[in-house]
Structure formats: C-alpha cells, structure tokens
N, C-alpha and C positions, 0 to 999 in steps of 0.2 A: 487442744491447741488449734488455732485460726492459721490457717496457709501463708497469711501476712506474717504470723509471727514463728511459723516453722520455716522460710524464705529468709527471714532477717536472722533465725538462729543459725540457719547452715551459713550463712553472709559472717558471722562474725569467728564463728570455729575455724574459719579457713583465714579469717583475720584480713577481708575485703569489705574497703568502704564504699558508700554508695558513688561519690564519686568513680570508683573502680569500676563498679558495674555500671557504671552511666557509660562510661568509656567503651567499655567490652560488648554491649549492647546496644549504645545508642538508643536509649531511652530514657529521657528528663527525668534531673533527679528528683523534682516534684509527683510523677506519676510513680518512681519506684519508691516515695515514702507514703504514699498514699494505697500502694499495695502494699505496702506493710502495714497501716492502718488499719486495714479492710474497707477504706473510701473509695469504691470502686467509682461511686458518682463525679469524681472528681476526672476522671480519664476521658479521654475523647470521644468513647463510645462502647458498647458492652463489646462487643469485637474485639478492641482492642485489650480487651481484661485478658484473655485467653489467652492471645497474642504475647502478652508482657509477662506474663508469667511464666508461658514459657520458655522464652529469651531468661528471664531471669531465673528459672530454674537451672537451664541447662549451664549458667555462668556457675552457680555454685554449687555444681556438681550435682544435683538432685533430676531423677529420673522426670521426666514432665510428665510424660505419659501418665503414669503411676500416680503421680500427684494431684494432677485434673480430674484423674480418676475417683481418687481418694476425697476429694469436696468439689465433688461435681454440682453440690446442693448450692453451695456458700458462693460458686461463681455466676456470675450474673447470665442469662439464660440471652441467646443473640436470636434468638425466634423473628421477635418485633420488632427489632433496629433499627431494618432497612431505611424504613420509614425516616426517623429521627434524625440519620447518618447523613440520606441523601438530603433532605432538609438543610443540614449544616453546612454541607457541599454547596448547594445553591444559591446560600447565603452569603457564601465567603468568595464566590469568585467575582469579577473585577466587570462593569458594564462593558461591555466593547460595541457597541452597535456604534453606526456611524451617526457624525454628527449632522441634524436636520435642519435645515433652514439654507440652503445652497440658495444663490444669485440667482436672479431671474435670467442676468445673460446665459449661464451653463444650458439653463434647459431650453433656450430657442438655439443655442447653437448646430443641433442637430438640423433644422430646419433651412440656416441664412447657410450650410455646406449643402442641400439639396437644390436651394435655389441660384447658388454659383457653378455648380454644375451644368444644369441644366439651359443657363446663361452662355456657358461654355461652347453646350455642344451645338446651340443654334449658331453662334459666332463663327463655328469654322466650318456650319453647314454653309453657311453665306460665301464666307472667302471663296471655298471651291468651286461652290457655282458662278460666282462674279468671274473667277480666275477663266473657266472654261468657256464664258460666254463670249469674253471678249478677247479670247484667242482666235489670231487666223488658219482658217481652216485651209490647207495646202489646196490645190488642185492637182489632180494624177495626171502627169504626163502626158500630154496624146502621145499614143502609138502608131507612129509611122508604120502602116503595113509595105515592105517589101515588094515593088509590083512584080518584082521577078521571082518565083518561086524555087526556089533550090528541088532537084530532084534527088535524093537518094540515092546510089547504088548501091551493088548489093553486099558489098564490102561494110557499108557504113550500118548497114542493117544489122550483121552478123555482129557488128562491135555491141551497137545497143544491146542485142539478147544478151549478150558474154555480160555486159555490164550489169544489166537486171541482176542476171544469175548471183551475181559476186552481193550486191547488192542483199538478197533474199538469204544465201549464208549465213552473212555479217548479222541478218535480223535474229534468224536460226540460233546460234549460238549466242548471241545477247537475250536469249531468252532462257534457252539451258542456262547461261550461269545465273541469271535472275530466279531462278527454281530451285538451284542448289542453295544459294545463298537463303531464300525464304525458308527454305528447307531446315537450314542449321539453327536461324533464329527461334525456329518454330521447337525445336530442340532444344535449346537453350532458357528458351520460356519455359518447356515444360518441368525442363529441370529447377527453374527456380520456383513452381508451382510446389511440385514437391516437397522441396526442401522448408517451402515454409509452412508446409500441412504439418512436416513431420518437427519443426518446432512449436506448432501449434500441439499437437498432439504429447507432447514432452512438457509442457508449461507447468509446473507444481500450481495445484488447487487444494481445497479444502470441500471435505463434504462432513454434513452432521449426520452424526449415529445415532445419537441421541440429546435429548432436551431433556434437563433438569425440572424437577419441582422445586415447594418451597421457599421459604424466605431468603434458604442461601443454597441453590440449585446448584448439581454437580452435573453437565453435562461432557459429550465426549464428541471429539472430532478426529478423522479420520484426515490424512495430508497422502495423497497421489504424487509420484514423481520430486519426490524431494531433495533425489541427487544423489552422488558420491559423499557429499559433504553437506552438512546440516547444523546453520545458525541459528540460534534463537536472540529473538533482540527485545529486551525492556524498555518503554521510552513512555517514562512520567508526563504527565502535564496538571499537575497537583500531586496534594497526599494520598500515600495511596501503601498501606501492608501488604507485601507480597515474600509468599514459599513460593518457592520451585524445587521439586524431588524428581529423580528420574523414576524408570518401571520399579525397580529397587526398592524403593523407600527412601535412596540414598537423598542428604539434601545439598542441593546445589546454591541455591541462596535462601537468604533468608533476613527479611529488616521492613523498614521504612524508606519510599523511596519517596524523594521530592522535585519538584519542578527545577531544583537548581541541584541535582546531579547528575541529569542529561541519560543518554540511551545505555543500557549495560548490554553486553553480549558474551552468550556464552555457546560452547561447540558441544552441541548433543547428539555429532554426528554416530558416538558407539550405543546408545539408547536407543530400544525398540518403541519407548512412549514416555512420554513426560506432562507430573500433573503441579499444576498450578492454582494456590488458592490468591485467590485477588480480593482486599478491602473493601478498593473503590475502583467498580470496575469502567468509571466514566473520566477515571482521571488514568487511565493507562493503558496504553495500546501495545498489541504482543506481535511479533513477526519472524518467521518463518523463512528465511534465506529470501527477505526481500519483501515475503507476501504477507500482507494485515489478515489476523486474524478477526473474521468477523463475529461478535459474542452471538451464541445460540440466542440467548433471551435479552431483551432491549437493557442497556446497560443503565438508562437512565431509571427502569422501572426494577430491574434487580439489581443493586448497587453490589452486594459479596455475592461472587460466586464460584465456582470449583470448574476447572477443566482438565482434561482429560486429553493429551494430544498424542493419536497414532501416527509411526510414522512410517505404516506397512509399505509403503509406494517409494522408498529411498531408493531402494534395490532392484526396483523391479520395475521402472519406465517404462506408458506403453500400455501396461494392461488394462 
C-alpha cells in the first residue's frame, strides 16, 4: 500500500472529509488529493511533501514519525530543492524598485538651495558692514583733571584696605562654591557614564556556535542577557513553513505562515533552547525580546534551514 492511500484509509475509518482536514490543517484540498494520489509534483515544493504529510498524518491520528519512516523511499528527497524553491520565491515577488525618469527640476534643486544660500550670506555680510560704517563714532569725554589734588588721610586709607579685604573674601568663597558645585556635576557625570556602560553591558545579543552544512543546514546560536522574560516573534513577508519545538521536542507551532497573517508571538521564557525549521528562510524574520535574529548562512543562498536557539544568558546578565 502507497502512504497516499494508507492516509486516505485512516481519513475515511475515522469518517473525515478532505474538506475536514483542509480545515484542521490548513492545507488546500487540491495538494491533500494529490498526496493521496502520490502527485507529489503537483505541490509547491518537495519540502513541502514532508511537511503535508505530516500535518495530515497527525489529523488522522497516524504516528508521522513512523510513517516518514516507513516510505522514506516513495517520498520525494529535499536534497536539491533549495535551488528550485528559491527560484519560485524570486519569481513571484512584486518589482518595487523606484520609478526612473524623475524631472530635470528635482535634480538641480540641490544646487539653486546652495546658490540662495550663499546669496544669503553675502547679503547680510553687506548689511553689517554698511550699518557699522556709517554709524557715528561717539567721542570720550575729555576728562577735566582736578587742579586741586585731594590728599588722603590716614582714616580714608585704612577704609580702602578694610574694603579690599571684604572685597578678596567675597572672591574667596565665590570660588569654593564654584568648586563644590563642579564637584557634584562632575559626580553626577560620572554616575550617568556608568549607568549607561552598565546598560550597555546588559543589552541581549546573539553569538553563533555554529554553522550548518548542506542544502538544508541546521545551525545553533547562542542569546546572552535575554532577561527575566523571553519573547519570540514570527513576522512573514511571504510564504514561508515553519515548526517551532522547545528543548523537549514539545511543539509550539506548526503551519503555513503568510504575508497577510502579520507577526505571531509566543513566551519561551520557561525553555532552556528552542529549535526552528524554517521553509523560506528569506521570507521570515525571527526575534528575540526585540532583537532580529541574524541567519548563520545567507538566507538568500540557503533558503530551509534549521536553528537551534540557546538561551543560556536569560539568567545570568553580565557574564
């Protein structure tokens, strides 16, 4: 018996129409009659043969594992895809490049704002100097000298010194308090040097452990400072199959994600590491309480790939 038609027998024993598993799956009912065919060519990509089968295993109750296992031969082998897949990918998305032919005014505009400028500033060089030329220039006062000399005595002397004195004080302690106060600023600086070393040094990152091989490479990344609390965010921008399992096995999601279901997010903050197989890895970006995970290997040159995310630094900020 063909996996197509040991899938469609368990589908009919439990008395579920393809429509039903379209529903519980979300997988066209065109590709689930055509894995019952064995038309695997009809599907989007040998990828997704794996994929759909085992969505539609686990609906009709039948172990996947076990299954994939059992005609591993009969299913279509994802070795060489990459190729084929990102191909399709490239083909189907939309020109965005901007449109060429822009006005000849645009591009001298940068020019006729340099030469009003500079228009400008000779204009109010002029003003100033015309204004200061033909201003009149006061004359100082003659100073009548006094022909009669005042003499001091020795009263009026001792007031001067007293006054100095008082004088020098006043300079005195406007200078201590000018010291204290630079003092505190200087304090105050350094406390906020500090404090932003030490959010610098708290900042969650990513470091690679390792790089995958192969056509669908499984590599691993390591997350430093990732907090009390730990989001992970999906956010499509095309088609794109994605698992997510924590360190477990357990699975956390699992489907088709598309450009019009927008970001999913889920709390991984009681998991030690969580792995993710990704379709197409150029149509889905993965983040981390904020921060984009960047792919070990060019997303554009290996479209499926496997990741591996530690998240040994949650707990322990700083080291």
């Amino acid at each position: 018996m063909e996996i197509g038609e040991r899938l469609k027998e368990a589908r009919e024993a439990k008395g579920l129409s393809l429509e039903s598993i379209q529903e519980t799956t979300k997988i066209q009912k065109r590709y689930l009659e055509a894995i019952e065919q064995g038309n695997f060519h009809i599907l989007p990509g040998k990828f997704y043969a794996r994929a759909f089968i085992k969505e539609y295993a686990n609906a009709v109750g039948l172990d996947a594992k076990e299954l994939l296992e059992e005609y591993k031969e009969e299913i279509p082998k994802t070795e060489d895809d990459s190729t084929a897949q990102y191909t399709q990918i490239k083909s189907s998305r939309k020109d965005n490049s901007p449109t060429k032919g822009t006005p000849a005014i645009f591009s001298m505009l940068p020019t006729i704002i340099v030469v009003l400028l500079i228009v400008g500033i000779l204009f109010t060089a002029w003003y100033f100097f015309a204004k200061d030329s033909s201003g009149d220039k006061a004359e100082p006062p003659e100073q009548q000298q006094d022909s009669n000399q005042i003499v001091r005595d020795d009263e009026d002397e001792q007031d001067s010194v007293q006054l100095d004195d008082e004088k020098n004080n006043n300079n005195d302690s406007k200078a201590d308090s000018k010291s204290d106060s630079d003092d505190k600023q200087s304090s105050s600086d350094k406390k906020d040097e500090e404090k932003q070393n030490n959010q610098a040094e708290n900042k969650p990152e990513f470091k690679v452990v390792e790089k995958g091989t192969g056509a669908s490479p499984e590599s691993t990344l390591s997350m430093k400072n990732a907090g009390d609390k730990v989001k992970l965010t999906l956010k499509p921008s095309g088609d794109s199959w994605v698992e997510l399992e924590n360190g477990d096995g357990k699975s956390l999601y699992s489907g088709l994600l598309t450009a019009g279901d927008g970001a999913k997010e889920f709390n991984i903050t009681n998991a030690e590491k969580v792995h993710l197989n990704i379709g197409s890895a150029p149509s889905l970006t993965v983040k981390v309480n904020g921060v984009k995970v960047e792919y070990p290997l060019n997303p554009e040159e290996k479209v499926h790939q496997y990741l591996w995310i530690e998240l040994h630094g949650k707990n322990t900020a700083g080291e």
